[in-house]
C-alpha positions in Angstrom: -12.7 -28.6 7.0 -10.2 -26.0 5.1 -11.5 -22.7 5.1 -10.9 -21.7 1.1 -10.5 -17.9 -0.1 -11.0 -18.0 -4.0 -9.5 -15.2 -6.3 -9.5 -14.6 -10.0 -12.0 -17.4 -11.0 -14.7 -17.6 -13.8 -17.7 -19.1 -13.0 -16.7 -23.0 -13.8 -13.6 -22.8 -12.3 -15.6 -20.9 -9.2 -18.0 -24.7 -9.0 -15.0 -26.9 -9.2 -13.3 -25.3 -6.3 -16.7 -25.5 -4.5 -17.1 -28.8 -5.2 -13.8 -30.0 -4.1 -14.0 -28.0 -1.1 -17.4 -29.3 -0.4 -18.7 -25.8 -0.7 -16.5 -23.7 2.5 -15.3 -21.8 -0.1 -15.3 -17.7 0.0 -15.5 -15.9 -3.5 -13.9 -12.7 -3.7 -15.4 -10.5 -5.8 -13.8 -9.8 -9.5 -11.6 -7.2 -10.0 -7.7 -6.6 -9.7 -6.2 -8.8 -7.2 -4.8 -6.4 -4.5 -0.8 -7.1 -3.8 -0.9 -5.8 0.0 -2.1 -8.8 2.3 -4.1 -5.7 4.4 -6.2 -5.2 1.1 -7.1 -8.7 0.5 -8.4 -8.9 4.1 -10.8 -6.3 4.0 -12.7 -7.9 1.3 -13.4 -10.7 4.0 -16.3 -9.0 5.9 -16.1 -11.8 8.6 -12.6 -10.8 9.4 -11.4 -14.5 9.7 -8.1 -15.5 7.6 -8.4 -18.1 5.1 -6.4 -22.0 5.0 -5.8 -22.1 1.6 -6.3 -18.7 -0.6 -7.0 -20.1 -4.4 -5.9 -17.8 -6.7 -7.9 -18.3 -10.5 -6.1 -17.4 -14.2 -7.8 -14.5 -14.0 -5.3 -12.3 -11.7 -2.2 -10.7 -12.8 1.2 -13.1 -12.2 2.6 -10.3 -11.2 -0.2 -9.0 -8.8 -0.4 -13.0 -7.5 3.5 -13.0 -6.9 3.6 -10.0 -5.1 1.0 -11.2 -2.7 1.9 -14.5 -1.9 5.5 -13.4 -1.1 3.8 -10.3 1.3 1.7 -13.6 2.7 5.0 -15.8 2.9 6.1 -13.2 5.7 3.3 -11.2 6.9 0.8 -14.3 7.4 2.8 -17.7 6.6 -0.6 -19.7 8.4 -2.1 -19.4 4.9 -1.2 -21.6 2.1 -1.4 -19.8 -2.0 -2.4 -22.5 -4.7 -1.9 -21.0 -8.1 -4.2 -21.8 -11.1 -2.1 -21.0 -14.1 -0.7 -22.2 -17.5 3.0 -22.6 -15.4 6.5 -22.6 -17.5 9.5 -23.5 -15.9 10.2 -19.5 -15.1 6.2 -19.3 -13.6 7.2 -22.6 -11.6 10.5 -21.2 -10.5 9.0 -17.3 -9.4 6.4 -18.9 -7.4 8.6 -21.3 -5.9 10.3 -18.1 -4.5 7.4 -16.5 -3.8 6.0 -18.9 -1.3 3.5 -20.6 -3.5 2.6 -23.6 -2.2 1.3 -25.3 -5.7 0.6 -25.0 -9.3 -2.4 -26.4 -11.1 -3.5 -25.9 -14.8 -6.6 -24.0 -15.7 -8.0 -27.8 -17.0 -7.7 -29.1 -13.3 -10.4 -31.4 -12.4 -12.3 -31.6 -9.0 -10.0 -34.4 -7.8 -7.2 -32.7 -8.2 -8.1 -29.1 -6.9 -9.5 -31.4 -3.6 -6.0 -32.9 -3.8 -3.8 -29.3 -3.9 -6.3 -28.0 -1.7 -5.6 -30.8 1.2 -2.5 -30.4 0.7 -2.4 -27.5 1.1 -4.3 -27.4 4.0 -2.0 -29.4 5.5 1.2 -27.2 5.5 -0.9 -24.2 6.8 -1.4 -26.3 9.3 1.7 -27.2 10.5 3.3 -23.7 10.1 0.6 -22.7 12.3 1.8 -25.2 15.0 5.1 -23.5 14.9 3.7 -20.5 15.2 0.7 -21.6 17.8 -1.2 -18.9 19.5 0.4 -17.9 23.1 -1.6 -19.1 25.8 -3.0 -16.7 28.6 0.1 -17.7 31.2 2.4 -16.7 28.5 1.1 -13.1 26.9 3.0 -10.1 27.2 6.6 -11.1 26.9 7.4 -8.7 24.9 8.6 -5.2 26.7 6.2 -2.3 26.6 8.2 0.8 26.7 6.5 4.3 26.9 8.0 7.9 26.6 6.4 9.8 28.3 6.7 13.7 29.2 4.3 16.5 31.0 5.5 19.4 28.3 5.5 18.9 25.0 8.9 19.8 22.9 11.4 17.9 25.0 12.1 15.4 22.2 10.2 13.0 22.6 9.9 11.7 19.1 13.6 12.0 18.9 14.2 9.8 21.6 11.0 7.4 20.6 12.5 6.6 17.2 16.1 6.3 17.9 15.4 4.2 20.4 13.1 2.2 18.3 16.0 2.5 15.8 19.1 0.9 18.5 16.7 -2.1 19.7 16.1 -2.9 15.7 19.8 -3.2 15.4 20.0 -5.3 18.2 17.0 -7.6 17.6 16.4 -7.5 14.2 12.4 -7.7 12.8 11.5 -7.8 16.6 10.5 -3.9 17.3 7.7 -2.3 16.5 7.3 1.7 17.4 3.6 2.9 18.3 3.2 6.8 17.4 0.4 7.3 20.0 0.3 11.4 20.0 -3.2 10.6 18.1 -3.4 14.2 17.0 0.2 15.6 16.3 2.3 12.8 16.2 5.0 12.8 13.8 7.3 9.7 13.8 6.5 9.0 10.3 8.6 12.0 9.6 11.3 11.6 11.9 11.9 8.3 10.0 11.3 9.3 6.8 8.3 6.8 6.0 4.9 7.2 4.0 2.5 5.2 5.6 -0.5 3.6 3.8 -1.8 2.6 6.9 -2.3 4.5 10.5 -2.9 4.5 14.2 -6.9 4.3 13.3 -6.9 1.8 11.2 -4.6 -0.8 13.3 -7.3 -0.4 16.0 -10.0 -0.9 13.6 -11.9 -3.8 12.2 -10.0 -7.0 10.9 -6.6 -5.4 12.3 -8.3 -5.4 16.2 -9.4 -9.0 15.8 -6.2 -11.3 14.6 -2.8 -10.1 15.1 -2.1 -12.1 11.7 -3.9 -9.2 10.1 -2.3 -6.8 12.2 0.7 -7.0 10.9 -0.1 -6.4 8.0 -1.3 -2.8 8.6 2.2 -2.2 10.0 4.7 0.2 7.7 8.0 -1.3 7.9 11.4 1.1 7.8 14.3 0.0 5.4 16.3 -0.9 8.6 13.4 -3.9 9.6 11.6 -1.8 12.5 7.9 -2.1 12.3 5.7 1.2 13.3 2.3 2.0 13.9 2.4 5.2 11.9 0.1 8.3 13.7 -3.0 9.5 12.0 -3.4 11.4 8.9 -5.4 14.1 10.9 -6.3 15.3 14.7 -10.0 14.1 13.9 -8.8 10.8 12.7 -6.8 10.4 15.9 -9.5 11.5 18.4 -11.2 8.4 17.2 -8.8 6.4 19.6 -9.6 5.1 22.8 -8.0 4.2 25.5 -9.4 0.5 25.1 -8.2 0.4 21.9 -4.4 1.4 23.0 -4.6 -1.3 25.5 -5.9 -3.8 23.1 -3.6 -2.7 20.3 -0.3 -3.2 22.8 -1.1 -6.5 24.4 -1.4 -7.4 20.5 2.0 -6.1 19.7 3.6 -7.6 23.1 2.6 -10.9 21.7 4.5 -10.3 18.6 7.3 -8.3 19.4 10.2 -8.5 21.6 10.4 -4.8 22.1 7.1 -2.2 21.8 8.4 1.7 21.9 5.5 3.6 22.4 5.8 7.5 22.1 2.7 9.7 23.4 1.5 12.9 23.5 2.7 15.6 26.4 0.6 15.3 29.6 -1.6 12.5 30.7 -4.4 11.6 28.2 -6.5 8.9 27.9 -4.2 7.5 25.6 -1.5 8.3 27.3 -2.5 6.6 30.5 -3.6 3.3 28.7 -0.1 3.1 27.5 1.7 3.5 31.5 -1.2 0.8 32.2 0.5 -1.4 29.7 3.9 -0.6 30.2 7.1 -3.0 31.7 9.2 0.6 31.4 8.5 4.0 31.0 11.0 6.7 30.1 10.0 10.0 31.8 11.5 12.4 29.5 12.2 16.6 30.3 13.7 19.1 29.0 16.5 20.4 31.5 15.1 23.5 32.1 13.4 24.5 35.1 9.8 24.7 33.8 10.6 21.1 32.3 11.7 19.4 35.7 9.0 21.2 37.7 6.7 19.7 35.4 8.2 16.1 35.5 8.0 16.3 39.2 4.5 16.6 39.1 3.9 14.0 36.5 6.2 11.5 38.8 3.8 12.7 42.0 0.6 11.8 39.6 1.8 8.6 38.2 2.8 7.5 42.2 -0.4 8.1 43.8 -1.9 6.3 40.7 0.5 3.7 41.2 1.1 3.9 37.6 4.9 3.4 37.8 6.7 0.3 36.7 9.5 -1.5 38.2 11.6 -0.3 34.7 11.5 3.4 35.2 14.3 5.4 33.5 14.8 9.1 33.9 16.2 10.7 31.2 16.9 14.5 30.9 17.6 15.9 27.0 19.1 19.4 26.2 21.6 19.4 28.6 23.7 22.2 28.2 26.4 23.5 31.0 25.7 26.8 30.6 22.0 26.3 31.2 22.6 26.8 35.5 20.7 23.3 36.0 23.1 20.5 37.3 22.4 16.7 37.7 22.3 16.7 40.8 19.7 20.0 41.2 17.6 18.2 39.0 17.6 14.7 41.4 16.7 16.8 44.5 13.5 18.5 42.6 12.4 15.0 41.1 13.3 13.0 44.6 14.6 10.6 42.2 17.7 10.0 40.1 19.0 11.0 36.6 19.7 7.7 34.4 21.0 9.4 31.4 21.3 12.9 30.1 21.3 13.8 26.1 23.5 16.4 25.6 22.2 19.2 23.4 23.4 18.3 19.7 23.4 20.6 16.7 22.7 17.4 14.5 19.4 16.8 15.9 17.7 19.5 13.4 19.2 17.7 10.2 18.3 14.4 11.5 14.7 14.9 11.9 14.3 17.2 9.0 16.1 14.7 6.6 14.2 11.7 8.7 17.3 9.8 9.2 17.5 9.2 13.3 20.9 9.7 14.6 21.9 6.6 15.4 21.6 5.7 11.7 23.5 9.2 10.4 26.7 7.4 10.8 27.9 10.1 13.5 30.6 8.3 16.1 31.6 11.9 17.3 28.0 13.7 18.6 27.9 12.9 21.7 23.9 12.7 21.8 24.9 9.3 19.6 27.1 8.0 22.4 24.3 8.7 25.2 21.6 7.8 22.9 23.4 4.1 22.4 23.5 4.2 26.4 20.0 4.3 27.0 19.6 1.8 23.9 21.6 -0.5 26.2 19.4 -0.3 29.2 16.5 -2.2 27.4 18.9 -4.4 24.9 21.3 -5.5 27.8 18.8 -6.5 30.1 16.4 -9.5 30.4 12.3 -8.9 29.6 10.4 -7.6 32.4 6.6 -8.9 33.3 4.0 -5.9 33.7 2.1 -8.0 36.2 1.8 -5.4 38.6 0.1 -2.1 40.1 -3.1 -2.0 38.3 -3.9 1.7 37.7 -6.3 3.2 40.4 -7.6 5.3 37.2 -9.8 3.3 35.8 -11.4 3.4 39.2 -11.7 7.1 39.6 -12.9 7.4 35.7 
């Protein structure tokens, strides 16, 4: 049997939709209709999505139109039936809005059974399209997590231009975590205002279904997804490291590419997202202090095992004149250098105008160029399984 969400109803219109839904039938309680898909779930206390979501004369067009086009996207598994008094211009918005059918407020019980199975119906075979991954096939998507002992090496700069490059090469198929849970600012850096945040993608309905997820996701105007940081360092201590893990092996399911950008050091957090990861970039200033630091952060992460097949070393604020060459840096880390990010005097505007460099139109900085480089090491190459060390940490905790 359907499971029936029902919005915007008076009382008869409330029986007749019980009736022809032989009484699985969810009544939302009256007020304005909410036009964000995260809202309307929140008013379901079970946390499970709806079949059909029956929408009663009662709501605003315009509220009902905005929603069932956020639905069309955000959760196409659920099927809108409109009750309304429809002219050709209703017929023809909904039509573009995703609704899947139109009944006037006189309908009978025969017919809202009839819209309702029908409806029913073509939930269900989008759902089919978009079945659930099976356990052999989860994670496909690649986890990458910047990562860095000190904290102002750039982190955040690299994170969301990164995020930024993948977008343009796969677009609507990156999402970017901010997951310094007290300090993080990528919202910034990209220039978004999120209504939703880190705490509340790792809470409730948004744990349970992906479907709803998604929904507390802020989207950038170039199609990147983000999981935006929270509003305050008490709101962010809130977040475990179970609820990282859970949270990424949700987004891995969705997305082809998960950036991930973390606080300095080696937090809880922090080492739930390495856990997680198919490639982490170890990020460091290159300054002494920096590189001594990413050398014991490397040493850690090794005798935790916590280092994945896609590691990428990448020094920022390279500067000539600093005394530090490539190669002094290698013999310090007992590793190499992938790709080094010149020091660029653009970098300042960029994040204060939250515009990421690769979207600033610059083809002469030469952070751009190098930036695009390390873009390519992750849009170039196939996906990467994580199936492998399992961190001694959990262990030792």
């Amino acid at each position: 049997m359907s499971r029936v969400v029902l919005a915007g109803a008076d009382e008869d219109l409330i029986l007749r939709v019980k009736q022809a839904a032989d009484g699985d039938v969810t009544v939302l309680p009256p007020g304005r209709l909410p036009g964000d898909p995260a809202r309307l779930f929140e008013q379901l206390h079970d946390g499970e999505l709806p079949d059909v979501l029956v929408i009663g004369p009662s709501a605003s067009p315009d509220a009902v139109l905005t929603l069932a086009a956020r639905l069309d996207i955000q959760t196409p598994g659920i099927s809108v039936v409109l009750i309304t008094e429809a002219s050709q211009q209703m017929w023809q918005a909904a039509m573009r809005s995703g609704i899947r059918d139109l009944l006037p407020p006189s309908a009978n019980v025969p017919e809202i059974r009839d819209a309702v199975d029908r409806a029913s119906q073509a939930a269900t075979g989008r759902r089919r399209v978009l079945r659930p991954v099976t356990e052999t096939e989860r994670y496909t998507g690649r986890v990458i997590t910047i990562a860095s002992p000190k904290g102002g090496v750039g982190k955040t700069t690299v994170s969301t231009n990164l995020a930024i490059g993948l977008t343009a090469a796969a677009p609507q198929s990156t999402v970017l975590v901010d997951l310094d849970v007290q300090f993080g600012d990528c919202a910034s850096a990209l220039g978004l205002v999120p209504e939703y945040t880190l705490p509340d993608a790792v809470r409730g309905p948004a744990s349970e279904d992906t479907m709803v997820l998604k929904t507390f996701l802020t989207q950038h105007p170039s199609g990147l997804y983000a999981v935006c940081g929270a509003e305050s360092p008490a709101a962010g201590d809130t977040v475990r490291g179970e609820d990282v893990t859970r949270l990424l092996a949700s987004l891995a399911r969705e997305f082809r590419y998960v950036v991930v950008d973390t606080a300095p050091g080696l937090s809880e957090q922090t080492l739930a997202a390495l856990d997680r990861a198919t490639d982490v970039v170890m990020l460091s200033s290159m300054d002494v202090p920096g590189v001594r630091g990413l050398r014991k952060e490397l040493d850690v992460l090794r005798e935790l095992c916590m280092i994945p097949a896609g590691r990428h070393v990448v020094m920022n604020f390279a500067d000539p004149k600093g005394g530090l060459s490539v190669r002094d840096v290698e013999t310090t880390i007992g590793t190499g250098v992938d790709v080094v990010l010149p020091r660029s005097s653009g970098v300042p505007a960029s994040t204060n105008q939250g515009v990421p460099l690769l979207q600033s139109g610059s083809k002469r900085d030469p952070m751009v160029k190098e930036l695009r480089r390390l873009v390519s090491r992750f849009a170039a190459t196939p996906l990467m399984q994580p199936g492998r060390y399992r961190a001694k940490h959990r262990a030792a905790s």
